[in-house]
N, CA and C atoms of all chains as a GROMACS GRO file, in nm:
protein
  573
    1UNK      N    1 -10.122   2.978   4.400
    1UNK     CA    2 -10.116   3.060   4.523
    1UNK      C    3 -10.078   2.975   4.643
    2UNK      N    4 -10.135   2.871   4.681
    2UNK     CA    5 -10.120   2.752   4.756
    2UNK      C    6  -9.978   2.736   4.740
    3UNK      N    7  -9.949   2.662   4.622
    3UNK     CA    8  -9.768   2.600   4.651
    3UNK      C    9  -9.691   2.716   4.694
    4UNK      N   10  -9.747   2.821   4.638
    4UNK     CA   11  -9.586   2.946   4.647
    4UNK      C   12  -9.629   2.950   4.815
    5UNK      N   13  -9.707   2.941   4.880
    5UNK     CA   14  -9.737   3.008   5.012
    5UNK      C   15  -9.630   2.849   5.093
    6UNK      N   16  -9.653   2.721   5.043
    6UNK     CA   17  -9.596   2.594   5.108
    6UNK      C   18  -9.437   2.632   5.058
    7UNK      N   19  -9.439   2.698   4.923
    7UNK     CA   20  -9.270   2.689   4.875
    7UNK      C   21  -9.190   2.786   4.973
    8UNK      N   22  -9.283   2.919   5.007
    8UNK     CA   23  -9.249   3.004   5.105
    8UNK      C   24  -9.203   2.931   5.247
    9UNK      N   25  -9.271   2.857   5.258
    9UNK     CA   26  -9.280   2.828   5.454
    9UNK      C   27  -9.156   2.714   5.401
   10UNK      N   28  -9.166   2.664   5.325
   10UNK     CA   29  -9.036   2.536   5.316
   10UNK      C   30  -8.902   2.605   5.317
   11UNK      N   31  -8.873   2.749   5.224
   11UNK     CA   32  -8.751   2.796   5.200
   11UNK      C   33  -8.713   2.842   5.338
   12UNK      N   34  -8.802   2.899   5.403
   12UNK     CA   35  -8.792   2.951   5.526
   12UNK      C   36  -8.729   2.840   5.635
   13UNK      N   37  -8.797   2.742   5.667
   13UNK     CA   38  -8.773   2.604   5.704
   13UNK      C   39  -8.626   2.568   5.678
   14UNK      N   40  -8.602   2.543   5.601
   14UNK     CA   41  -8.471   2.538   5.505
   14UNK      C   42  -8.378   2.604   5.550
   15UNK      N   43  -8.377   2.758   5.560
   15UNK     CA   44  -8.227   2.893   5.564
   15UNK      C   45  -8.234   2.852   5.722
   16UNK      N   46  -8.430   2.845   5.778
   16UNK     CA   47  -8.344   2.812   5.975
   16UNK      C   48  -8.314   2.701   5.972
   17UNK      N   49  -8.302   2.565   5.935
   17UNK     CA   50  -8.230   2.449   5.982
   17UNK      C   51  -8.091   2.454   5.909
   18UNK      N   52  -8.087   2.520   5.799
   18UNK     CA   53  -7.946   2.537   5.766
   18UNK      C   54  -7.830   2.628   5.889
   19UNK      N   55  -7.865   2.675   5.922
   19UNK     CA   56  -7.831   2.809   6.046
   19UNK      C   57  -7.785   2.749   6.145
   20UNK      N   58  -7.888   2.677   6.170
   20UNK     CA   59  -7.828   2.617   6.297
   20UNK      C   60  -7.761   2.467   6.245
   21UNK      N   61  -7.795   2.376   6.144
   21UNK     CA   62  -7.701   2.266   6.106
   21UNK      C   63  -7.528   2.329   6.111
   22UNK      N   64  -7.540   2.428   6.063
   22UNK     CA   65  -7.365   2.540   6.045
   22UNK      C   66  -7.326   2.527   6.143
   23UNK      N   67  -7.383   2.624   6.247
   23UNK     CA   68  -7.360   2.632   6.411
   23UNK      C   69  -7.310   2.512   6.442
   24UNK      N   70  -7.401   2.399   6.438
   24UNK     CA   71  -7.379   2.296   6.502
   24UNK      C   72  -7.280   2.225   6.427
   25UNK      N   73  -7.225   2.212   6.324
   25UNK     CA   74  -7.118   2.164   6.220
   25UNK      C   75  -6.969   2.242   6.280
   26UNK      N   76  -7.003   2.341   6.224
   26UNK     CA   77  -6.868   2.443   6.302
   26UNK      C   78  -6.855   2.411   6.467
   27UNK      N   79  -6.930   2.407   6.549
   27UNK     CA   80  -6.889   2.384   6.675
   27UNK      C   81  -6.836   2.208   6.684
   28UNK      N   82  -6.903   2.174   6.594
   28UNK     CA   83  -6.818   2.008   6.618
   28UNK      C   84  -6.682   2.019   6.590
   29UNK      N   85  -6.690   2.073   6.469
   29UNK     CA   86  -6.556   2.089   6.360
   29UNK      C   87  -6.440   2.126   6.499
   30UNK      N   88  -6.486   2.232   6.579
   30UNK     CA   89  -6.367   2.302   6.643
   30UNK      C   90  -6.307   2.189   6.697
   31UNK      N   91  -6.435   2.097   6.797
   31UNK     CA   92  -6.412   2.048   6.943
   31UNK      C   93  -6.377   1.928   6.898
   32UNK      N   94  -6.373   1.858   6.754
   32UNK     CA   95  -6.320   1.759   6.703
   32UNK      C   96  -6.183   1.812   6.678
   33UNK      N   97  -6.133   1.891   6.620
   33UNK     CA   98  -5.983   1.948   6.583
   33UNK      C   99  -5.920   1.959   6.735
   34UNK      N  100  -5.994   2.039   6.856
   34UNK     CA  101  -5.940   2.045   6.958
   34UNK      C  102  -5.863   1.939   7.019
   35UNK      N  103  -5.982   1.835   6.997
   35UNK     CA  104  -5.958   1.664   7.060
   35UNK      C  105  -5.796   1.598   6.990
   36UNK      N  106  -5.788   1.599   6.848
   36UNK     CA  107  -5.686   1.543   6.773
   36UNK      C  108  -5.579   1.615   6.814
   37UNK      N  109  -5.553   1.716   6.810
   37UNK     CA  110  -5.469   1.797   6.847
   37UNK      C  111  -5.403   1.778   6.952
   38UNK      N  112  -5.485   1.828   7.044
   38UNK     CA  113  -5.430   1.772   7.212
   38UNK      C  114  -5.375   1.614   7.250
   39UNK      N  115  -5.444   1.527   7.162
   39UNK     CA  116  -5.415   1.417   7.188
   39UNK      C  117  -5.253   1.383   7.077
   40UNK      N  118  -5.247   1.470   6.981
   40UNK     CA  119  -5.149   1.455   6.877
   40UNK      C  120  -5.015   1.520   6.992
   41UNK      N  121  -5.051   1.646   6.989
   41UNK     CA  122  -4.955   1.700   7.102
   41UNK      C  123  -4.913   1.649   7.221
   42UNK      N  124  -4.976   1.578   7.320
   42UNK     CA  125  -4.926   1.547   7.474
   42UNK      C  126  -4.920   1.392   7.391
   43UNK      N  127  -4.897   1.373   7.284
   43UNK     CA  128  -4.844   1.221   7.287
   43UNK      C  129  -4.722   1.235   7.247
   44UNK      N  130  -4.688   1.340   7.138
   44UNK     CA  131  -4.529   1.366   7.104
   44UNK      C  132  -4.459   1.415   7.248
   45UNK      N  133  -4.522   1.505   7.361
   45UNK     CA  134  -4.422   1.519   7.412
   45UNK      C  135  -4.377   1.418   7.547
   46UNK      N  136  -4.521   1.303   7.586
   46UNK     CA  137  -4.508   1.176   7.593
   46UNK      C  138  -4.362   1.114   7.566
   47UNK      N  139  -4.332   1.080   7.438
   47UNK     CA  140  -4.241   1.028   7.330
   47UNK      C  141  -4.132   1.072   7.376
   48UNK      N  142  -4.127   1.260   7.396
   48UNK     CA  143  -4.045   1.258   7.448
   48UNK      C  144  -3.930   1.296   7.553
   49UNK      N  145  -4.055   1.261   7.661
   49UNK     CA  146  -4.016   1.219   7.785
   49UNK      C  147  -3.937   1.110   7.773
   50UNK      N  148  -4.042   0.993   7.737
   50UNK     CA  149  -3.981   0.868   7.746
   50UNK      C  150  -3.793   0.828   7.676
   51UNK      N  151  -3.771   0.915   7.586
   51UNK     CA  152  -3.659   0.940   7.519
   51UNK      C  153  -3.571   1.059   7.624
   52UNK      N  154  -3.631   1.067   7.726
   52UNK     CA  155  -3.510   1.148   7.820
   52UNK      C  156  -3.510   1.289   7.788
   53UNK      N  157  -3.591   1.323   7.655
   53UNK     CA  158  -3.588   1.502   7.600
   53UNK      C  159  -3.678   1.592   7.715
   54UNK      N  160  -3.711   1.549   7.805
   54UNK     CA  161  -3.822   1.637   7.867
   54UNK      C  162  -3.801   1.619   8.021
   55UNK      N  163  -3.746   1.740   8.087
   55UNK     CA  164  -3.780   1.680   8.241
   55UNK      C  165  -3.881   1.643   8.332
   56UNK      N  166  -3.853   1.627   8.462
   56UNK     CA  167  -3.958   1.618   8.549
   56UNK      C  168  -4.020   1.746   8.504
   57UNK      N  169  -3.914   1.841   8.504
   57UNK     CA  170  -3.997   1.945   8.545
   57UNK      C  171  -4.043   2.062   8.426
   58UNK      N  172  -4.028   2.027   8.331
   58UNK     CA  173  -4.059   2.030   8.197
   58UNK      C  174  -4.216   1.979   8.202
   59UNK      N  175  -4.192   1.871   8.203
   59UNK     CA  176  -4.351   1.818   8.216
   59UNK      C  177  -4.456   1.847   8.310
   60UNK      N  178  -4.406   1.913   8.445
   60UNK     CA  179  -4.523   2.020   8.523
   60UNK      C  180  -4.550   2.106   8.448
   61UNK      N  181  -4.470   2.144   8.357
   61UNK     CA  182  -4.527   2.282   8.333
   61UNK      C  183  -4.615   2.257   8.229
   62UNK      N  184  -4.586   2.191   8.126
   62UNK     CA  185  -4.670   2.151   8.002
   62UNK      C  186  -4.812   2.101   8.070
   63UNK      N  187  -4.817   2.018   8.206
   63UNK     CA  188  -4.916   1.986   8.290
   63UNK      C  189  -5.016   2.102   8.329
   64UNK      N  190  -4.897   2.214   8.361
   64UNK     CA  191  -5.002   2.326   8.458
   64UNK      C  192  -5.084   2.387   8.290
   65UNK      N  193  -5.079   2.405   8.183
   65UNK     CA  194  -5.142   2.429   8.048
   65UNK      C  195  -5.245   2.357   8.021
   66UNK      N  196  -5.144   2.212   8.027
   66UNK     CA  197  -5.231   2.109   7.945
   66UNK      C  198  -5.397   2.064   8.050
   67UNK      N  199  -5.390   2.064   8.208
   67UNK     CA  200  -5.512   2.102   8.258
   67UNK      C  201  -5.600   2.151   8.256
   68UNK      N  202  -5.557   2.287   8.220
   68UNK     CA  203  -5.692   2.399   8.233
   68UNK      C  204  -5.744   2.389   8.070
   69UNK      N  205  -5.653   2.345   7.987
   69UNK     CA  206  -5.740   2.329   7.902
   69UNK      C  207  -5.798   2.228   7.853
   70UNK      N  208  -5.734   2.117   7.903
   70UNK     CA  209  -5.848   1.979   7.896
   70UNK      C  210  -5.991   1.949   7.963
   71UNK      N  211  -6.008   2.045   8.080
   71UNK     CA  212  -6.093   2.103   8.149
   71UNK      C  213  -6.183   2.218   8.101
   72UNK      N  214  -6.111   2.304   8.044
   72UNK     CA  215  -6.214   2.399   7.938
   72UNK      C  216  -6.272   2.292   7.802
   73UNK      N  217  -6.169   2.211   7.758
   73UNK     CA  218  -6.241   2.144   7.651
   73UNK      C  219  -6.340   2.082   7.692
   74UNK      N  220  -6.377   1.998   7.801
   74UNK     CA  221  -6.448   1.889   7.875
   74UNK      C  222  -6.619   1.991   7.906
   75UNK      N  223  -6.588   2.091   7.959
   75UNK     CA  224  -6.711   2.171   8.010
   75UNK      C  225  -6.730   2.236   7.842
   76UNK      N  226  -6.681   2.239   7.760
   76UNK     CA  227  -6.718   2.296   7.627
   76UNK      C  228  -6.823   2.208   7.566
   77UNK      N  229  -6.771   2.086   7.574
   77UNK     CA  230  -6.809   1.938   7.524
   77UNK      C  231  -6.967   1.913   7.550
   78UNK      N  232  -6.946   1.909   7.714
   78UNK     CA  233  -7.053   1.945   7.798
   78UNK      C  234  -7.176   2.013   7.750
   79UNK      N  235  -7.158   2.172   7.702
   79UNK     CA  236  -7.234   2.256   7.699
   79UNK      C  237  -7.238   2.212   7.528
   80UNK      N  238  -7.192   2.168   7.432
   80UNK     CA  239  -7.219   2.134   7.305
   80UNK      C  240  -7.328   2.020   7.297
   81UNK      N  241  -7.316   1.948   7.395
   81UNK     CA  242  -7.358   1.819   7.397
   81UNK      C  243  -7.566   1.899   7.426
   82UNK      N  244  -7.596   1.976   7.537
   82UNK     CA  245  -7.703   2.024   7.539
   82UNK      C  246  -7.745   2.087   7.436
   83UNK      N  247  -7.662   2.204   7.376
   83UNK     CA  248  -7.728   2.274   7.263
   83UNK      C  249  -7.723   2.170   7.170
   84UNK      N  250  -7.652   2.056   7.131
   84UNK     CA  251  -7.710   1.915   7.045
   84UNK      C  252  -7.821   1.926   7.056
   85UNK      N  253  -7.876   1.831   7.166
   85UNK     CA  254  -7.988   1.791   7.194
   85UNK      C  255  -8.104   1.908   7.213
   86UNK      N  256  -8.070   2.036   7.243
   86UNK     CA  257  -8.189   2.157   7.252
   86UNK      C  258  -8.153   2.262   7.181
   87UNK      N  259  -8.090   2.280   7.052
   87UNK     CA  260  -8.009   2.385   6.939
   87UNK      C  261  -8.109   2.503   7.012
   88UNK      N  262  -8.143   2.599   7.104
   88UNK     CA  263  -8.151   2.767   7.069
   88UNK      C  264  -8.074   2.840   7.104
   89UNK      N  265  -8.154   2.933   7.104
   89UNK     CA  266  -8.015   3.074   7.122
   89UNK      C  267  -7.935   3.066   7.250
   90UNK      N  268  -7.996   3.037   7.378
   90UNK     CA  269  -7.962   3.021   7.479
   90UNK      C  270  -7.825   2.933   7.512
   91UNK      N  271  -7.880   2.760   7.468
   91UNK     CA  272  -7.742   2.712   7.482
   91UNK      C  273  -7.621   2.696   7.369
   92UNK      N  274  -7.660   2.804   7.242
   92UNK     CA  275  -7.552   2.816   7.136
   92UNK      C  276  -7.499   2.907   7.224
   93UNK      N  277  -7.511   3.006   7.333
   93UNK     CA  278  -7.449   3.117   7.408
   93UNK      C  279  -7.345   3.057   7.507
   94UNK      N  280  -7.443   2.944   7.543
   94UNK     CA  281  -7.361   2.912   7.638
   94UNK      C  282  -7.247   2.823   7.612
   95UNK      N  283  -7.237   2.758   7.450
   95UNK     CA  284  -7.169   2.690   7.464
   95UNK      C  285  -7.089   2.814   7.387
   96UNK      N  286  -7.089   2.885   7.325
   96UNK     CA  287  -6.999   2.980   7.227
   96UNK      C  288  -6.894   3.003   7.367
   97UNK      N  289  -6.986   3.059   7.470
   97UNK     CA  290  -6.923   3.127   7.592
   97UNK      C  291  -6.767   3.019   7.696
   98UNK      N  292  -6.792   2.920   7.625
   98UNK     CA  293  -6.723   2.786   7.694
   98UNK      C  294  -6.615   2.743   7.573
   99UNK      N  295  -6.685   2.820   7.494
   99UNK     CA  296  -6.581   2.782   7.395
   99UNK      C  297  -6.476   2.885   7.381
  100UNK      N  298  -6.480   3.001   7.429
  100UNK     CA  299  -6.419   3.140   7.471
  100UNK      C  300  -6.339   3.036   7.582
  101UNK      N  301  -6.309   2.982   7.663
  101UNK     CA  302  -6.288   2.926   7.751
  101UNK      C  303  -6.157   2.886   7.688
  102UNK      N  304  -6.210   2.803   7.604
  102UNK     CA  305  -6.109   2.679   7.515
  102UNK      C  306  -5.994   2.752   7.483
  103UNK      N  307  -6.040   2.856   7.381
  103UNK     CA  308  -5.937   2.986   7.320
  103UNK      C  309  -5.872   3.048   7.378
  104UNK      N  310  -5.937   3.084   7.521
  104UNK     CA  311  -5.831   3.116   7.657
  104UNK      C  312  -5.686   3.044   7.692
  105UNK      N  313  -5.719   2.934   7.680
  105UNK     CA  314  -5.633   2.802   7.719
  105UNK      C  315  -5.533   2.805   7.609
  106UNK      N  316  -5.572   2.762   7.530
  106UNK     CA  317  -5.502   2.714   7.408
  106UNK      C  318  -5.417   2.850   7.377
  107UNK      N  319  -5.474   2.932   7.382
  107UNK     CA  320  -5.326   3.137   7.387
  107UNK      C  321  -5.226   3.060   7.479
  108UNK      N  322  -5.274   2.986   7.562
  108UNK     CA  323  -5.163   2.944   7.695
  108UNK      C  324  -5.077   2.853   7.643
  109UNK      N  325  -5.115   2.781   7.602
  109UNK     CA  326  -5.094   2.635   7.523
  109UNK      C  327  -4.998   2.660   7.420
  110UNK      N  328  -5.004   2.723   7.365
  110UNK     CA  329  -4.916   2.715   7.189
  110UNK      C  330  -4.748   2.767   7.232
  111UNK      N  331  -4.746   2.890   7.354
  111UNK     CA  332  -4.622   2.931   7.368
  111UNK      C  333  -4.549   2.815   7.429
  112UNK      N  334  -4.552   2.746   7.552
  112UNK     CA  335  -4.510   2.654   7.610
  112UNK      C  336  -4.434   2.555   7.462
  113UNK      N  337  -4.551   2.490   7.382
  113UNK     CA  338  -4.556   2.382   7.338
  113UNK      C  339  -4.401   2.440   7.191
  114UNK      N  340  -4.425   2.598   7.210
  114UNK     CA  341  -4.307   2.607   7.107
  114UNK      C  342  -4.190   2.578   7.151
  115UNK      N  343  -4.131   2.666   7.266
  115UNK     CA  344  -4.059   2.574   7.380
  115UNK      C  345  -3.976   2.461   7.360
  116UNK      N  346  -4.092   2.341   7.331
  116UNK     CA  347  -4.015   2.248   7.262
  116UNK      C  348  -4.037   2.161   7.149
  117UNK      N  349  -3.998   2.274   7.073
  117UNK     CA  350  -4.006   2.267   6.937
  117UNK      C  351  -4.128   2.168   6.842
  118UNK      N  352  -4.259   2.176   6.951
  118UNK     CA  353  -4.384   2.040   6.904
  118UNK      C  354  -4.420   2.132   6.807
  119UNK      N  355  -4.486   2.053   6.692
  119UNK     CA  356  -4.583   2.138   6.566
  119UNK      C  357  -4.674   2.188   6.637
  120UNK      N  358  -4.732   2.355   6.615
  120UNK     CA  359  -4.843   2.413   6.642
  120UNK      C  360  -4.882   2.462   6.491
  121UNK      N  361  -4.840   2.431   6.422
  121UNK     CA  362  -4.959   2.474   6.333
  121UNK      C  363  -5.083   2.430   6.352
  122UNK      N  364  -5.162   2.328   6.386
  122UNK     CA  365  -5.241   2.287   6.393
  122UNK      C  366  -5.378   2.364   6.473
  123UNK      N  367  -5.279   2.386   6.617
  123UNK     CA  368  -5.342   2.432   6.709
  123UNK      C  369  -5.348   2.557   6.689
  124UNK      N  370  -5.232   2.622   6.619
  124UNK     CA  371  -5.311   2.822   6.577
  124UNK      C  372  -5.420   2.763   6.486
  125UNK      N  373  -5.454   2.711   6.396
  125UNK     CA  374  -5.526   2.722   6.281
  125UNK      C  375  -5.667   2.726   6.361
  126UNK      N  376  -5.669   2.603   6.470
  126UNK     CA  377  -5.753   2.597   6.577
  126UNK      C  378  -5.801   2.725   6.623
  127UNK      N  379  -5.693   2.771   6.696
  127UNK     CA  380  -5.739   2.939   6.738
  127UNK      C  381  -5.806   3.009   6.661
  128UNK      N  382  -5.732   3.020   6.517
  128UNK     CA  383  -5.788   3.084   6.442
  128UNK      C  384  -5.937   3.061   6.400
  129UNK      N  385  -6.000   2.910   6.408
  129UNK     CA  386  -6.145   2.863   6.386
  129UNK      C  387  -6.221   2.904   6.470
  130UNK      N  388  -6.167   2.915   6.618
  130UNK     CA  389  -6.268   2.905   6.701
  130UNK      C  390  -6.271   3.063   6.725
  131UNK      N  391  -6.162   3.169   6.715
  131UNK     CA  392  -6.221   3.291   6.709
  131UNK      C  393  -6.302   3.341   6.620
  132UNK      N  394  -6.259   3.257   6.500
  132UNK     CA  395  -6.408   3.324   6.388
  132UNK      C  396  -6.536   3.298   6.402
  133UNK      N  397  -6.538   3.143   6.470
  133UNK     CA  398  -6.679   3.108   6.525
  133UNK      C  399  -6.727   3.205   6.627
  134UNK      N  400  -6.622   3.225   6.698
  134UNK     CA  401  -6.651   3.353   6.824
  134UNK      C  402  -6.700   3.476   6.774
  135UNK      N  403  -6.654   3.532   6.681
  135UNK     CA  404  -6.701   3.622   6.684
  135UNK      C  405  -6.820   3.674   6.553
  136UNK      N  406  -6.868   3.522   6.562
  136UNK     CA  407  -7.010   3.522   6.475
  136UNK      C  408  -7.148   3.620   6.552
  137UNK      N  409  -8.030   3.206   4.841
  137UNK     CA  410  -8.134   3.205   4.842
  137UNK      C  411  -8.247   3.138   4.708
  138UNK      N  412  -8.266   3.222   4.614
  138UNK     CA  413  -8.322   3.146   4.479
  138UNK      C  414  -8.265   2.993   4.412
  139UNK      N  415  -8.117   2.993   4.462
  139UNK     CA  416  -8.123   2.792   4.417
  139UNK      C  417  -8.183   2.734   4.492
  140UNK      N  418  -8.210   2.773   4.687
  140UNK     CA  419  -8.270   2.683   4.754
  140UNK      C  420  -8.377   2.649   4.710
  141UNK      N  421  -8.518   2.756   4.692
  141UNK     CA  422  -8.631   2.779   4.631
  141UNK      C  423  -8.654   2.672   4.483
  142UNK      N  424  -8.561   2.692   4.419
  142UNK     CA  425  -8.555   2.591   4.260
  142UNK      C  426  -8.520   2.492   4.336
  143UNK      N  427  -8.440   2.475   4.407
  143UNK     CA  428  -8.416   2.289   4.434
  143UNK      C  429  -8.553   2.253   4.508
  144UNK      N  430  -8.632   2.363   4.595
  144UNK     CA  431  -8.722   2.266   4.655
  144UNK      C  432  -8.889   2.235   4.530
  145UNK      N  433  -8.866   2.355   4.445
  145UNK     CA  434  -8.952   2.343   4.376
  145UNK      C  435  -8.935   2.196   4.278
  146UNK      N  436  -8.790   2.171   4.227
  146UNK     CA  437  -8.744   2.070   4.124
  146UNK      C  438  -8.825   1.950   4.239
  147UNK      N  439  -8.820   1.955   4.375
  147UNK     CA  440  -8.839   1.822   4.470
  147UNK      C  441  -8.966   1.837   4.486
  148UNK      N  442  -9.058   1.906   4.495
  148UNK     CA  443  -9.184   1.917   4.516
  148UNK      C  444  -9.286   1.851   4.373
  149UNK      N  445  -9.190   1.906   4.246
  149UNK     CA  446  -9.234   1.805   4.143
  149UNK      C  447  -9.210   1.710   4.077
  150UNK      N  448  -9.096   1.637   4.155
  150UNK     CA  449  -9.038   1.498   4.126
  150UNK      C  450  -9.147   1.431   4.240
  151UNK      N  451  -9.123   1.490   4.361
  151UNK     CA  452  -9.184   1.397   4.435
  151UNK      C  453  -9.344   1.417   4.513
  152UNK      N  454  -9.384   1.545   4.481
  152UNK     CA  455  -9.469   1.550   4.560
  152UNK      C  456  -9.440   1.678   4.689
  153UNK      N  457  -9.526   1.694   4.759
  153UNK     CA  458  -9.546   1.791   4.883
  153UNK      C  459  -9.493   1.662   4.971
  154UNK      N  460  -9.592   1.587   4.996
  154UNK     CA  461  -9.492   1.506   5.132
  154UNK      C  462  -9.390   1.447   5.094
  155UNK      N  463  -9.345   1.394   4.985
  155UNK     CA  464  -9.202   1.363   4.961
  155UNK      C  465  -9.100   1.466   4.954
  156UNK      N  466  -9.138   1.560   4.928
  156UNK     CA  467  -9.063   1.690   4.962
  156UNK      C  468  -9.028   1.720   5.092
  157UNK      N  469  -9.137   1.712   5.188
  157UNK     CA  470  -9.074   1.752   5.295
  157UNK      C  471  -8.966   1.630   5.399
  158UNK      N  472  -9.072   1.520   5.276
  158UNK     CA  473  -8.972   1.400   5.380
  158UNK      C  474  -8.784   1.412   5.380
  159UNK      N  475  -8.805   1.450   5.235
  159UNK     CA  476  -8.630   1.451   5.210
  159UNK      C  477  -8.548   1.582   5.234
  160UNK      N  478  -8.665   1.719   5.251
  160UNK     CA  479  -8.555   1.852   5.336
  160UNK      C  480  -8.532   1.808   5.477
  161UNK      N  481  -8.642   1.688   5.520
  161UNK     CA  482  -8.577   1.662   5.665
  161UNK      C  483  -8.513   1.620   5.682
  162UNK      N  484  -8.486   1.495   5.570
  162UNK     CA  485  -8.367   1.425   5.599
  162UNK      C  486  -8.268   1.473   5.573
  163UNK      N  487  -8.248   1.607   5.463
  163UNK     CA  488  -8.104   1.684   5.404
  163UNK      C  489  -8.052   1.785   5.579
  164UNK      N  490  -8.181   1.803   5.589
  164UNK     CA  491  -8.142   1.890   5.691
  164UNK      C  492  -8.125   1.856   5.864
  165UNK      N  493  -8.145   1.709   5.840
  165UNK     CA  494  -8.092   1.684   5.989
  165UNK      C  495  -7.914   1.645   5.999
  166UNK      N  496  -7.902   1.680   6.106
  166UNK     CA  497  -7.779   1.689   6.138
  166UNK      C  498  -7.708   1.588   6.080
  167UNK      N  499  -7.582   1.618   6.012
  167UNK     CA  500  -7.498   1.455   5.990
  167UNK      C  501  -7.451   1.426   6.113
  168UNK      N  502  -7.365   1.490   6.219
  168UNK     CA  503  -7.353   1.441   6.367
  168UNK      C  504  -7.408   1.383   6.411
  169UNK      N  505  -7.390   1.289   6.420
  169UNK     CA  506  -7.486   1.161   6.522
  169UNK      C  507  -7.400   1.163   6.675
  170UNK      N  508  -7.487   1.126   6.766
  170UNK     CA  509  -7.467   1.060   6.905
  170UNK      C  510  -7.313   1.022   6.898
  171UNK      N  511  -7.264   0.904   6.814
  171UNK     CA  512  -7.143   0.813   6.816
  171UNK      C  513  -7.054   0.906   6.772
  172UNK      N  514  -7.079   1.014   6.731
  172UNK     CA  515  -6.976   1.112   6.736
  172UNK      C  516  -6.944   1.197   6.820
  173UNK      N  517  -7.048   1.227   6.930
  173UNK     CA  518  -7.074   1.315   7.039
  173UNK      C  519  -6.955   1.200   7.175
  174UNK      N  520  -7.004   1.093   7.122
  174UNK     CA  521  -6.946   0.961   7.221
  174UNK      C  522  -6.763   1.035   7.188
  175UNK      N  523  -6.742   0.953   7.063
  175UNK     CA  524  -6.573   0.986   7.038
  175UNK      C  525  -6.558   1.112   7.054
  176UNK      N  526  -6.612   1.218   7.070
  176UNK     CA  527  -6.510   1.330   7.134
  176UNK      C  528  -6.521   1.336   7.281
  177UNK      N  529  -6.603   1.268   7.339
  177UNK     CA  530  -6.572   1.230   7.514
  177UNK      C  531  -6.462   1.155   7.553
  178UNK      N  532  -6.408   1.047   7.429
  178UNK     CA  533  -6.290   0.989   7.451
  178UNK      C  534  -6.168   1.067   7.456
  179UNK      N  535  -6.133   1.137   7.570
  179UNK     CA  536  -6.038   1.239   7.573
  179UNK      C  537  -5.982   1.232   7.685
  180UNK      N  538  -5.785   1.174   7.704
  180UNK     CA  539  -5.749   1.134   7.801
  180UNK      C  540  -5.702   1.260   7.902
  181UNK      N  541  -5.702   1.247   8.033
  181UNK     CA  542  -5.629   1.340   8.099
  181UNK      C  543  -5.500   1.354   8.053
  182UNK      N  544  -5.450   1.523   8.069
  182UNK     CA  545  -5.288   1.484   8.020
  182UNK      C  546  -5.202   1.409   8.108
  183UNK      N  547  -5.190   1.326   8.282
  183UNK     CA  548  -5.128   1.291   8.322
  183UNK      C  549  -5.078   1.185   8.265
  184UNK      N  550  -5.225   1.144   8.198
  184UNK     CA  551  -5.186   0.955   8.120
  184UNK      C  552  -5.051   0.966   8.040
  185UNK      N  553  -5.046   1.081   7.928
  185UNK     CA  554  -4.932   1.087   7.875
  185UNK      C  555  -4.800   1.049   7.930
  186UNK      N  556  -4.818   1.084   8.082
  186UNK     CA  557  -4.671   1.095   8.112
  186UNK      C  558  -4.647   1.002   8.225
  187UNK      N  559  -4.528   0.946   8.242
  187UNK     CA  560  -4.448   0.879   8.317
  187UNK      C  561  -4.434   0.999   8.494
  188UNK      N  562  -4.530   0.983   8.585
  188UNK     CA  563  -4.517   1.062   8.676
  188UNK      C  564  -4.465   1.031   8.788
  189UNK      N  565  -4.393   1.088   8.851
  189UNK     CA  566  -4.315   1.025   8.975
  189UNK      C  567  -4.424   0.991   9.063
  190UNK      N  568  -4.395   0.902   9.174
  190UNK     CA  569  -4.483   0.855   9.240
  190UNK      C  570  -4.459   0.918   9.383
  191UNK      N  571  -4.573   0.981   9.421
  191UNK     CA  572  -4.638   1.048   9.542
  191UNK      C  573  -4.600   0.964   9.637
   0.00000   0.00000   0.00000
């Protein structure tokens, strides 16, 4: 009677730290893919600037994108970094809500970057992660 | 649900009640560590990328 009542409270124990280990796995997963990405992307088109393929003014514009969402990633980061350190419902909201942010950006992000001709597969697949996380 | 239950039961009688719980804590704490929280702060502005005319 004893163990099944300890085997009870352990399984229980168990499905909630699994729950939130997910949460917290999947939200890395995104904001780690986000990071490679962005940094994979504004270095090819870096490259090619420096090769003369990209104007001045080519590169404002990839700028006026590439801001708001290095800035949504940064305050995402931010708000991941608390629900780390304090996992409840509250700051998984707030960071889900910042991460809505990210997904905002990045809709912005992918048309530009086709433009000139950079790989987005990466970054839809992205979209595609972080809306499913969204709409957990 | 029921494999979790058999795996903790298989650990409860290999090892015991407190060795049991010692090792769901350790299965179940985060693999993310800190030094990973660090490298995704390493994230450059996009200006660095680029060669910008000067103001």
């Amino acid at each position: 009677m004893r163990t099944k009542k300890i085997l009870a409270v352990l399984t229980v124990l168990l499905v909630i730290s699994c729950a939130t280990t997910s949460f917290q796995k999947a939200g890395y997963d995104i904001l780690s893919t986000a990071k490679v990405t962005y940094d994979t992307t504004l270095s090819a088109l870096g490259a090619l600037q420096k090769q003369g393929k990209l104007s001045d003014s080519d590169v404002q514009k990839v700028l006026s994108v590439a801001r708001p969402y290095y800035l949504a990633y940064r305050a995402a980061l931010a708000a991941y970094n608390v629900y780390y350190a304090n996992p409840t419902p509250q700051t998984q909201a707030d960071f889900t809500k910042l991460l809505g942010d990210v997904s905002t950006q990045l809709a912005l992000f992918i048309p530009i970057l086709d433009q000139y001709m950079i790989e987005t597969t990466n970054l839809k697949l992205l979209q595609t992660k972080t809306n499913t996380l969204l709409k957990k | 649900m029921p494999q979790a239950v058999i795996i903790i039961a298989q650990l409860i009688l290999q090892y015991g009640i407190p060795g049991a719980i010692q090792i769901i804590g350790l299965i179940s704490k985060s693999s993310i560590t800190q030094a990973d929280l660090d490298e995704l702060a390493k994230i450059k502005p996009p200006e660095s990328y680029f060669v910008l005319p000067m103001k």
